[in-house]
TORLOKE-316861 format. One record per atom (N, C-alpha, C, CB): residue number from 1; atom name; x, y, z. Coordinates in Angstrom, 1 decimal. Glycine has a CB too. Layout:
BEGIN
pos_site_x_y_z
NUM_CA_X_Y_Z
...
end
This chain:
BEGIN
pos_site_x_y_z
1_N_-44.9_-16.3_-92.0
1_CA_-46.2_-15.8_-92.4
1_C_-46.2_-14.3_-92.6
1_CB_-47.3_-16.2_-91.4
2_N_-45.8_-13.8_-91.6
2_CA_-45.5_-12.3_-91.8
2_C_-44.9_-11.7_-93.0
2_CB_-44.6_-12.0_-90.9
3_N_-43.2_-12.4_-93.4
3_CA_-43.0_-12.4_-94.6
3_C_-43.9_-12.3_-95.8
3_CB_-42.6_-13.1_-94.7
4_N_-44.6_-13.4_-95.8
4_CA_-45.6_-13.7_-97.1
4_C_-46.7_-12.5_-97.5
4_CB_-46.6_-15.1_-96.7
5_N_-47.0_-12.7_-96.0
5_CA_-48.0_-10.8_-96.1
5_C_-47.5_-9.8_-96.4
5_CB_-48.7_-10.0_-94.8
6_N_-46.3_-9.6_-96.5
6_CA_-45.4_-7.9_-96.6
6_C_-44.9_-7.9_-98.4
6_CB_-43.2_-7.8_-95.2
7_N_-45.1_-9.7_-98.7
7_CA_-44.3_-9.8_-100.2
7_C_-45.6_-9.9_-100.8
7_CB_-43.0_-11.2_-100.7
8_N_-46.8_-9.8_-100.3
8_CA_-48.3_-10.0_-101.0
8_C_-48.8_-8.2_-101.3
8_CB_-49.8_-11.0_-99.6
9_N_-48.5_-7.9_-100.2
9_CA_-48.9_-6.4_-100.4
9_C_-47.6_-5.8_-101.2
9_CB_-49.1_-5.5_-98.8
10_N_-46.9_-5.7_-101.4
10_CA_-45.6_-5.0_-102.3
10_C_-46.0_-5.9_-103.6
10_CB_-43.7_-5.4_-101.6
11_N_-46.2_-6.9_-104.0
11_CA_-46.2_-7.6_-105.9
11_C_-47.7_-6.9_-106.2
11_CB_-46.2_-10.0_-106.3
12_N_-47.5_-6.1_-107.8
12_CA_-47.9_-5.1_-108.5
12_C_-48.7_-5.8_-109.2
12_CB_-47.0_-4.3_-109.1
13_N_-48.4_-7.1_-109.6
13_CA_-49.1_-7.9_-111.0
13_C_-50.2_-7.9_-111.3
13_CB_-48.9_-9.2_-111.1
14_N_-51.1_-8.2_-110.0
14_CA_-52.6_-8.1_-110.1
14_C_-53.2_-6.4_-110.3
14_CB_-53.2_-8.8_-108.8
15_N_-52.2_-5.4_-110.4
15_CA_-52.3_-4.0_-110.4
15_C_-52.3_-3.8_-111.7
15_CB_-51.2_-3.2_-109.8
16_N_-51.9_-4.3_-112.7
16_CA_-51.5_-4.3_-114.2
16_C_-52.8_-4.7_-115.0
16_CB_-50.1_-5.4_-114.5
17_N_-52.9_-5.9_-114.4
17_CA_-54.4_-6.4_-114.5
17_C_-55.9_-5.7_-114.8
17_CB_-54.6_-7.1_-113.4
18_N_-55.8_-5.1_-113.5
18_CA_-56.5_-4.3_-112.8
18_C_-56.8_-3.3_-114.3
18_CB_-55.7_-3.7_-111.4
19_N_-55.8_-2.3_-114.4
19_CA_-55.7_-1.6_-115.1
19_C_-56.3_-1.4_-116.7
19_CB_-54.7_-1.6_-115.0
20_N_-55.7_-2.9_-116.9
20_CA_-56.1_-3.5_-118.0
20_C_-57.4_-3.6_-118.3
20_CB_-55.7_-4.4_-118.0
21_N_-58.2_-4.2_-117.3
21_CA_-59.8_-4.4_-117.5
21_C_-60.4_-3.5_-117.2
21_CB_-60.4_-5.3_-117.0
22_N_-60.1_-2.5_-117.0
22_CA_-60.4_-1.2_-116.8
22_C_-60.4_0.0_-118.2
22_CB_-59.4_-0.8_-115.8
23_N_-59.2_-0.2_-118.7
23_CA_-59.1_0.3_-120.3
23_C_-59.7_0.0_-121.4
23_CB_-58.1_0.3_-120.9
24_N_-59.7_-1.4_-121.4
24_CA_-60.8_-2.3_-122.1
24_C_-62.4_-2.3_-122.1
24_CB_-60.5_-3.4_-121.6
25_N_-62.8_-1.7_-120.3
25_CA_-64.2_-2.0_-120.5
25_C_-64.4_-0.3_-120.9
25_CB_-65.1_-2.8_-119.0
26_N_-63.5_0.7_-120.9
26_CA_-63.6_1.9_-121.3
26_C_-63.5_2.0_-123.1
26_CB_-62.5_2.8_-120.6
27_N_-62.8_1.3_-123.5
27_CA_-63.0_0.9_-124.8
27_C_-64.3_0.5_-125.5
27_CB_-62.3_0.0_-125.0
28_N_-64.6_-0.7_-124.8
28_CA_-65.8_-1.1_-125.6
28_C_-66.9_-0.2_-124.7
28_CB_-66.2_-3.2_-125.7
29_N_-66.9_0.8_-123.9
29_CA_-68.5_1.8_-123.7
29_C_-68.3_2.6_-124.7
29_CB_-68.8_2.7_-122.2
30_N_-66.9_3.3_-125.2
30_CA_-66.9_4.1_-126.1
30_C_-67.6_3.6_-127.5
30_CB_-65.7_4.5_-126.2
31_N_-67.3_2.0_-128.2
31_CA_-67.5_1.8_-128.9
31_C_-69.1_1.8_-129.4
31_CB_-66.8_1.1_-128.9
32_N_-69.5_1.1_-128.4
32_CA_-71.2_1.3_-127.7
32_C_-71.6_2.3_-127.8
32_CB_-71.5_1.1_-126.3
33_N_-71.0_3.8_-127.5
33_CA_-71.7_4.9_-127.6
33_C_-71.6_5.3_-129.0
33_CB_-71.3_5.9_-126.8
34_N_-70.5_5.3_-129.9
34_CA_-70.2_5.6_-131.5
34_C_-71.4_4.2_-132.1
34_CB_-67.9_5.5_-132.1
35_N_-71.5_3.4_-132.0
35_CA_-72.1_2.7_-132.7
35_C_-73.8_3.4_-132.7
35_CB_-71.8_1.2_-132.1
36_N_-74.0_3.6_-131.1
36_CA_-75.5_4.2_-130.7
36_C_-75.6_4.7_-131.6
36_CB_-75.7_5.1_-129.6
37_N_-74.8_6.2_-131.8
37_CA_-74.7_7.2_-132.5
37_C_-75.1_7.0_-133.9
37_CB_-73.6_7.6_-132.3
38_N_-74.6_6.0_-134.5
38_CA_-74.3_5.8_-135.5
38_C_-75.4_5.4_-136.4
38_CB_-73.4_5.1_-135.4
39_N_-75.7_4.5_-135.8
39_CA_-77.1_3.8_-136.1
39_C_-78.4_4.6_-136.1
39_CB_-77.3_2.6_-135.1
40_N_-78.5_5.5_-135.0
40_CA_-79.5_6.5_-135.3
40_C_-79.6_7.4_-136.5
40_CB_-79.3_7.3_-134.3
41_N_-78.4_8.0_-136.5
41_CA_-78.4_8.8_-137.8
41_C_-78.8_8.0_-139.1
41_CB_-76.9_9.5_-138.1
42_N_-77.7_6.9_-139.0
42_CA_-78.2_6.2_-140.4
42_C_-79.7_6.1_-140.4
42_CB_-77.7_4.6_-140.5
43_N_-80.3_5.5_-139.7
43_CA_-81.7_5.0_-139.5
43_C_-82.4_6.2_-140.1
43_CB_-82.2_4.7_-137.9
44_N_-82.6_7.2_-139.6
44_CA_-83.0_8.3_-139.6
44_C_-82.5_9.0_-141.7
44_CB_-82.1_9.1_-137.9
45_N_-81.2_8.6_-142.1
45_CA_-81.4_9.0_-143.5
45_C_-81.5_8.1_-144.3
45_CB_-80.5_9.7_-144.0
46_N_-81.5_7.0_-144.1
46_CA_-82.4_6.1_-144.8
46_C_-83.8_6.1_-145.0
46_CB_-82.2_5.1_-144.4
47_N_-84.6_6.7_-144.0
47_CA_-86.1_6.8_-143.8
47_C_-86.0_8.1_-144.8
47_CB_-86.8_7.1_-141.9
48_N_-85.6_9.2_-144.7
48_CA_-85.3_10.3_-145.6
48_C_-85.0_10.1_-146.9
48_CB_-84.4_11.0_-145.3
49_N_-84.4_8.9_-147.1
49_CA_-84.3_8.8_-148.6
49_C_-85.1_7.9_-149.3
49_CB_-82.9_8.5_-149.0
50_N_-85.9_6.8_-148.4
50_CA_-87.0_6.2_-148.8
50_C_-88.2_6.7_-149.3
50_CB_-87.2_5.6_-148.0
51_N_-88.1_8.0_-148.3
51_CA_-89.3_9.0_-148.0
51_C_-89.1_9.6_-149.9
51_CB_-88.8_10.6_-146.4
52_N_-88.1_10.0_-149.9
52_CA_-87.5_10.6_-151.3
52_C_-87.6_10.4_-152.7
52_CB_-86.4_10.6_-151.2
53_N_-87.4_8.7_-152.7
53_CA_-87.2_7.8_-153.4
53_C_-88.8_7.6_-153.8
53_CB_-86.3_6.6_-152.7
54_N_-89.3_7.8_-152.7
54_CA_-91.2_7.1_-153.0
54_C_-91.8_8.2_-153.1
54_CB_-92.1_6.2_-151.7
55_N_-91.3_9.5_-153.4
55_CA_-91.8_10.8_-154.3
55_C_-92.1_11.3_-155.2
55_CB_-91.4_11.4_-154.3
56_N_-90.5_10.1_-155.6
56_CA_-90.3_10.6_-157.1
56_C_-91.5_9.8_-158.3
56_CB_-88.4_10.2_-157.5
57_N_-91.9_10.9_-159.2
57_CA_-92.9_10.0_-160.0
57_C_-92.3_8.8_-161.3
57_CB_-94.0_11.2_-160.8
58_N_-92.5_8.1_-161.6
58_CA_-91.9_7.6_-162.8
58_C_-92.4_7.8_-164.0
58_CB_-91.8_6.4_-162.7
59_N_-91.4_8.1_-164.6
59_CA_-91.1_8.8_-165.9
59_C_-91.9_7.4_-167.0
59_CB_-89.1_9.0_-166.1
end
């Protein structure tokens, strides 16, 4: 039993893992925040060019 506990604490595998879902959930917050981003602005010059668009008189 002793054994088993000394070779449980020394294997790394679930450490790799670990890591893994860790880079990943840092990935998709980044993506979340550029998207945020993204969508605001658009929103925001679309309304500006609607605004623009419904200015203009026809000819």
């Amino acid at each position: 039993m002793i054994k088993f506990i000394k070779n449980f604490r020394k294997d790394e595998d679930g450490a790799v893992t670990v890591d893994w879902v860790v880079l990943t959930a840092a990935v998709v917050g980044l993506a979340v925040a550029a998207y945020s981003s993204i969508e605001t602005a658009t929103t925001g010059l679309t309304a500006s060019t609607a605004t623009y668009i419904g200015s203009q008189a026809p000819n």
